[in-house]
C-alpha positions in Angstrom: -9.8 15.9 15.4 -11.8 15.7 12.4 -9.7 18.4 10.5 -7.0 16.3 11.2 -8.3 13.4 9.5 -9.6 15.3 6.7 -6.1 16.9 6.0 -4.2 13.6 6.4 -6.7 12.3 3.5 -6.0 15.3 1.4 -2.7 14.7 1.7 -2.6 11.0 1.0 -4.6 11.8 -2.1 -2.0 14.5 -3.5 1.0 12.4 -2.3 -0.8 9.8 -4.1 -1.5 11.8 -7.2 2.2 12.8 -7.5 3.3 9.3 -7.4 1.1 8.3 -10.1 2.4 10.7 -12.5 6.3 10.2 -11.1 5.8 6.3 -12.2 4.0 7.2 -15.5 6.5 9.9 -16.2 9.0 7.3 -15.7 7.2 4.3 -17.1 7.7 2.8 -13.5 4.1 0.5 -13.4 5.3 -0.2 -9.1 5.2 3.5 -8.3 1.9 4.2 -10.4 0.1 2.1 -9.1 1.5 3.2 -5.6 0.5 6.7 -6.7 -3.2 4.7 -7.4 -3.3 3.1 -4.2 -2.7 5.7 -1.8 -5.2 8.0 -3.3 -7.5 5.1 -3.2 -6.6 5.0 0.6 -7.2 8.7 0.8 -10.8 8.9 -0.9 -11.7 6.4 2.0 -10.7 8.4 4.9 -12.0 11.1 3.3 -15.3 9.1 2.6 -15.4 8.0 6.4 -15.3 11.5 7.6 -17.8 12.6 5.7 -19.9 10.0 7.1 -19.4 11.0 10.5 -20.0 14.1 9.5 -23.5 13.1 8.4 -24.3 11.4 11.6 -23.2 14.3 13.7 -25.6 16.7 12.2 
């Protein structure tokens, strides 16, 4: 279950990442910061499951 959750956040983070630079590329400021959100989303899960991690071991 963990690699699950650790692939969902790398995934939020790219789809993040390729919103970000679709707004910017676009000069769209909604979808950037989008893009900025969802990779902020991503670093937490990602965060989380390395904190579990931690505690496991």
């Amino acid at each position: 279950m963990a690699k699950n959750e650790k692939s969902k956040a790398k995934a939020e983070q790219a789809k993040g990442k390729l919103k970000e630079m679709a707004g910017r590329l676009v000069g769209n400021e909604r979808l950037t910061a989008e893009g900025r959100a969802e990779q902020a989303k991503g670093d937490a899960r990602q965060a989380k499951e390395k904190m579990k991690d931690i505690f496991r071991h």
